[in-house]
N, C-alpha and C positions, 0 to 999 in steps of 0.2 A: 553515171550512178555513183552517191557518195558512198562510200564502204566504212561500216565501224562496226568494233566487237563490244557486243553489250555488255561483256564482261570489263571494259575501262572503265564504265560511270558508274554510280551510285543507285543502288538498287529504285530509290522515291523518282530517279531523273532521268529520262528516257536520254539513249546515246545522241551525241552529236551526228545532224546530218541532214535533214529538213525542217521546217517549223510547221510547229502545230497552231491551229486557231487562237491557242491558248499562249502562244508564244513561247514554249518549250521545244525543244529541237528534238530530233530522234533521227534513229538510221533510218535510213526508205530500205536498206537491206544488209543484215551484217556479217561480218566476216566469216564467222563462222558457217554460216548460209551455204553461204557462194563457194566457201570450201567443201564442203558434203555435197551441195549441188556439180562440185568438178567432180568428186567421187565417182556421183552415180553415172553420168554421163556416160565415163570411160567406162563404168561399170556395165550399162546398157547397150552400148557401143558391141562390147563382148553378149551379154544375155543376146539382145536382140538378131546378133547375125545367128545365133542356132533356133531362136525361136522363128523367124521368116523361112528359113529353110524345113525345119522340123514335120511341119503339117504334112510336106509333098514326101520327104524323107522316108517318111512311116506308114503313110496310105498309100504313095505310087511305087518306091520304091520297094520298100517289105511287104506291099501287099495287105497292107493292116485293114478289117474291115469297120464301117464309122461306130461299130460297139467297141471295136480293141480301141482305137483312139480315143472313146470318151474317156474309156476306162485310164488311160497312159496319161490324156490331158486331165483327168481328176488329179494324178498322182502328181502330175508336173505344178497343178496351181494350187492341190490344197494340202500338200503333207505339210507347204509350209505355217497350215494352223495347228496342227499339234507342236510347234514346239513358241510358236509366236508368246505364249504366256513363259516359257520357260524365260526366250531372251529378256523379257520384260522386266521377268524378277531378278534376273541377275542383274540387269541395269541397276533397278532400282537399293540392291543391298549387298554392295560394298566390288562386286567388278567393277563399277562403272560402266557409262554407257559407252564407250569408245573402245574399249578391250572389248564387250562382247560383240559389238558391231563389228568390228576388226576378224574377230573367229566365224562371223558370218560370212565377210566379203571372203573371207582367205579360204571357207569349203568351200564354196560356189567354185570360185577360179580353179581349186583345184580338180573339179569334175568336171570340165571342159575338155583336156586334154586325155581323159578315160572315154571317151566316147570315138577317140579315135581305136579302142579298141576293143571295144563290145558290138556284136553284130547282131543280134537277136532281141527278142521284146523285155523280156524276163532280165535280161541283164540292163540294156537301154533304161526298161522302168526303174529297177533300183538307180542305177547313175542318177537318174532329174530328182527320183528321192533326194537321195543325196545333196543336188542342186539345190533344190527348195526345202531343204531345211537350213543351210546358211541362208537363207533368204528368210525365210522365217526368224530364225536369230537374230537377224540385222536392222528388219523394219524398224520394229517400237524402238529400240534404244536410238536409233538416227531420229526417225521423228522427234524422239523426246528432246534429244538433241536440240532439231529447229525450234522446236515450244518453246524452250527454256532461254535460245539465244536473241529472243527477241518481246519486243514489248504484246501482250494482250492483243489490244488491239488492231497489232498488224499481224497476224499471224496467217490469216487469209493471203494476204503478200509475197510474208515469207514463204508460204505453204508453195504458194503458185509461184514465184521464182522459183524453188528448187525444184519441182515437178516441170518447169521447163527447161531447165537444165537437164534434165533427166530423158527427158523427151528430147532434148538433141541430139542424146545418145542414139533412144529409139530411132530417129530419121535417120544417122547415119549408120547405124548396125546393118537394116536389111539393105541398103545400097553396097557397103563393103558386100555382105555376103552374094548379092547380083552380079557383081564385077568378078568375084572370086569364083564364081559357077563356070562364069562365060571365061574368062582366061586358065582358070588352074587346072590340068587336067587330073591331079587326086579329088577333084569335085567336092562333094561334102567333108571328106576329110580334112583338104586344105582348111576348108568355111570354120573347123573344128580347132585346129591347129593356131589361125590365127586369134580366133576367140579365145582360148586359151591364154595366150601371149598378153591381148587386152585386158583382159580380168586382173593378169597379177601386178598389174602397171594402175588401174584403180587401187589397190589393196597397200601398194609403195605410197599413192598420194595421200591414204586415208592413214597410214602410220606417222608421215614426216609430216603433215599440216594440220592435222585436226584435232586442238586444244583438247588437252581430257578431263577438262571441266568446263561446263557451259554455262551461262548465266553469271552474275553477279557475285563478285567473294560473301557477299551477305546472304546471297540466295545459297550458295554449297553450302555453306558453312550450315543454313537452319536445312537443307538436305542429310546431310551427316547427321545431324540431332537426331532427325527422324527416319533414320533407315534401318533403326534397330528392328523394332518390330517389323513383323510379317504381315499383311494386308490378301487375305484372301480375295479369293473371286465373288465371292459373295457378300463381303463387304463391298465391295465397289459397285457390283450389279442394285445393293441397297441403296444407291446414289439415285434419284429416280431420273434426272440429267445423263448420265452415263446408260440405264437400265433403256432407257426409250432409245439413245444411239443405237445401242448394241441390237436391240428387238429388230430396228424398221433396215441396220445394216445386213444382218441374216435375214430377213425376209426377200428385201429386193435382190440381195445375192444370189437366193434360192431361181430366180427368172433371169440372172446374167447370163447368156451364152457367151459363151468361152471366145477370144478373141481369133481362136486358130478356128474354130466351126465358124464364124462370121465368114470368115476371107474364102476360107473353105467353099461355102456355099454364093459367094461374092463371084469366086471363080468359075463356078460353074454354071452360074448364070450367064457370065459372057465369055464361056465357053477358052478362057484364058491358056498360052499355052504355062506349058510348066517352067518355063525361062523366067517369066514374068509375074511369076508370083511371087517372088522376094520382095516388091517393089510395093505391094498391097496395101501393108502395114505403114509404106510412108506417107498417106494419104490422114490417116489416124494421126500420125506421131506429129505431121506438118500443124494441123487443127489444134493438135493437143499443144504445141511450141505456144503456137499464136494468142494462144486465149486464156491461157495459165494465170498467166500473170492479170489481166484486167478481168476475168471475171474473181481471181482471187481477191480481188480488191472491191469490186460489188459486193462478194460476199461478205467481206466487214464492214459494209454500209448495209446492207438490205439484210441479211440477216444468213448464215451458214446453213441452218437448216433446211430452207428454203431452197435455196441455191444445189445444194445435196438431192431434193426430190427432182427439183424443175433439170436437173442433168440425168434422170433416170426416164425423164419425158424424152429428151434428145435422142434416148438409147431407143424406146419405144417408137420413134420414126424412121428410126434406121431398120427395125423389124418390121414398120410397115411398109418399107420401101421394099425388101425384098421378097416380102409377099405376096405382092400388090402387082397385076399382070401391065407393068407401065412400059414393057420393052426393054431390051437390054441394049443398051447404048453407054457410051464411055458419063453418061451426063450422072447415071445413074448410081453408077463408081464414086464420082466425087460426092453427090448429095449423099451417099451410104456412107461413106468415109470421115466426111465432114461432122455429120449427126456424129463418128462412132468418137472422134475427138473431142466433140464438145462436151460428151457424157464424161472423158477422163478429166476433163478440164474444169468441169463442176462440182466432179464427186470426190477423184483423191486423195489431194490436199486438201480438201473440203471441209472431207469428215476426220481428217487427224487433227483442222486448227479445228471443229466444234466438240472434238473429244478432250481436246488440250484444255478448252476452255471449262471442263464439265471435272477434272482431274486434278488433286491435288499436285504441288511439285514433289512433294516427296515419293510419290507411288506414280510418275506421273508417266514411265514406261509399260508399268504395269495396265494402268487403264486404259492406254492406247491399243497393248494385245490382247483385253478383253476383246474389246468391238472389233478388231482387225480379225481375230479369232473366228470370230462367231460368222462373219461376211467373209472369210477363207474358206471356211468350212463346208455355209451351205453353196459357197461356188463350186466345191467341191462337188456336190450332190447334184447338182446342174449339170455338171459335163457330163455323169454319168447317164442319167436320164435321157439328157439329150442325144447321146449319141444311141443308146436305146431306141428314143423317140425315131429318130432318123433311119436307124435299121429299118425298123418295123411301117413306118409311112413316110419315109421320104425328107427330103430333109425341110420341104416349103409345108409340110404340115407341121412337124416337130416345131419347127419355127415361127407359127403362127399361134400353136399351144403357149408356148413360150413368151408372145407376145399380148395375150389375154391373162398369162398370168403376172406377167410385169404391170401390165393397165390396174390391176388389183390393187398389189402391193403397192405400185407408188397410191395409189389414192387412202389407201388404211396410210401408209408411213406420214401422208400430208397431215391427215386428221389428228396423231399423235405425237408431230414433232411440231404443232402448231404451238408457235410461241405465245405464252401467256402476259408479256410484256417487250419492249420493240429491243430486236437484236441486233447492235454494229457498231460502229465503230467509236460513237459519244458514251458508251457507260455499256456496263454486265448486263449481260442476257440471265434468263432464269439459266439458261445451262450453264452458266458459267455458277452460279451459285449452287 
């Protein structure tokens, strides 16, 4: 892979590193990339061994019933949308996007090692508060990051290499924390301890390598110009490119089940012991590695929005697999698994390069935590439900709900993000306009 920072070349001339049809060269992925791509890794590495643990943590170990978990997993994935617009604006006017990204990763790490000493729910919840508001601070300005360090075009690329980068983390996070169950005998402590450790070793690589300016000296420079003014939310939602993101990303959000009720009910399907459920998630994270990168790259030929719904289909076959009386056998593990990574692998990166695309650069943090905002949020409202839903009927009815209401939404979201002229990678989409 050739490596270059787009910030060497001249704004009109895409970086040196492959050639285009047109006989123009560019990076297939640039420096900058691959360096926030090492971020997250190590970054995830830390997240993910408390998230594979956490599920069994709080429902076997505390006892927690599937309503207190929805309610703990609402708090864990969606506090980080109330502040996701905050990081945005501060990227966009005059922090910079690498200082506020940098006070993201640096809360997260520092609630890793607080959970070595909270023992109760009330306290536990605040902590992942905590957690998931640097993570909320961190998204939009790193994304904005990736947009800016690379050409239009590629961004479906870029998107999907660093989301598999990212996803390396994910595969190795719940393996460490498997190994650390089965040898440490402080058990989740240890699992907490060494997360801890990992976090502030992302946080070291994201101060010492990641430029604090991205893009072109001619692209900061007309950034600066325009970062005086303020750029509400409702200017941007008047974008009708950005207004349709944002709509069909909180709708299908609204029908995500939460990654930890997937496994959850995964597990109890094949009756799994609790050793073996750290290992769950590597099934997702493997598929998500795999596919990152080349459907990232469909999706700037064939068109982002598409690629956005047709990865919320994936998600809908994985709820029809667990609803669907097909037997439980190990076969059934990997095609649920497989579906549950192809969905990360179409939708993630997906919809930050078709938000990039829909976003000015000077507000271009800001519109990424509009739509992240809005798809945090009603995930939010999902976990809670669901875990409701599951009290009350079980978790293969909840789940079935869930899976009629996904069938909906992606088909309204297809109807509305139907592009009105062809989206990829030879010329602008209407969203991009």
């Amino acid at each position: 892979m050739y490596l270059a920072d787009s910030r060497t070349s001249p704004a009109p001339t895409a970086p040196a590193g492959r050639t285009r049809r047109s006989g123009r060269r560019y990076a297939a992925v640039p420096g900058t990339v691959l360096v926030l791509g090492t971020v997250s890794l190590v970054t995830d590495v830390s997240s993910e061994m408390v998230t594979a643990v956490l599920p069994l943590y709080l429902v076997a170990g505390l006892g927690l019933s599937p309503l207190g978990f929805g309610l703990l997993d609402g708090v864990y994935n969606g506090v980080s949308a109330l502040v996701r617009l905050l990081g945005g604006g501060l990227a966009d006017r005059g922090a910079g996007p690498k200082a506020v990204a940098a006070a993201g990763y640096g809360l997260s790490a520092l609630c890793k090692p607080l959970l070595l000493a909270v023992h109760t729910v009330p306290l536990i919840g605040a902590v992942l508060a905590a957690d998931r508001t640097g993570k909320g601070l961190r998204t939009a300005p790193r994304d904005a990051m990736i947009s800016l360090a690379c050409e239009p075009a590629e961004r479906g690329r870029a998107f999907g290499t660093h989301r598999a980068m990212d996803t390396a983390g994910a595969l190795l996070g719940p393996v460490a924390a498997f190994l650390i169950l089965r040898v440490a005998a402080g058990g989740y402590d240890a699992v907490f301890t060494v997360s801890g450790c990992t976090a502030a070793l992302g946080v070291l690589v994201l101060l010492l390598f990641v430029p604090g300016r991205s893009g072109t000296p001619e692209q900061a420079a007309g950034r600066t110009a325009q970062n005086a003014p303020r750029t509400p939310v409702r200017a941007l939602l008047r974008r009708p490119a950005v207004r349709r993101l944002a709509v069909c990303a909180a709708l299908l959000g609204l029908t995500t089940v939460s990654d930890s009720f997937l496994y959850l009910t995964l597990q109890r399907r094949l009756d799994l012991s609790e050793s073996w459920f750290p290992l769950l998630p590597l099934g997702t994270a493997a598929a998500f590695l795999l596919l990152a990168v080349p459907v990232g790259v469909l999706a700037d030929r064939f068109g982002r929005r598409l690629c956005f719904v047709c990865g919320h289909l994936a998600l809908l076959g994985a709820y029809v697999l667990l609803v669907a009386p097909l037997g439980d056998s190990p076969t059934l593990a990997g095609a649920v698994l497989l579906l549950h990574g192809s969905f990360y692998a179409a939708t993630d990166g997906v919809l930050a390069a078709a938000t990039a695309d829909a976003v000015p650069e000077a507000v271009r943090g800001s519109g990424l935590a509009v739509v992240q905002t809005g798809q945090a949020g009603t995930r939010f409202v999902c976990s809670i439900a669901f875990g409701a839903a599951w009290t009350a009927w079980g978790d293969r009815t909840a789940l079935g709900l869930a899976a009629v209401g996904l069938a909906v939404s992606a088909l309204a979201s297809a109807r509305l993000l139907r592009p009105a002229t062809p989206e990829g990678i030879h010329g602008e989409s209407e969203v991009a306009r």
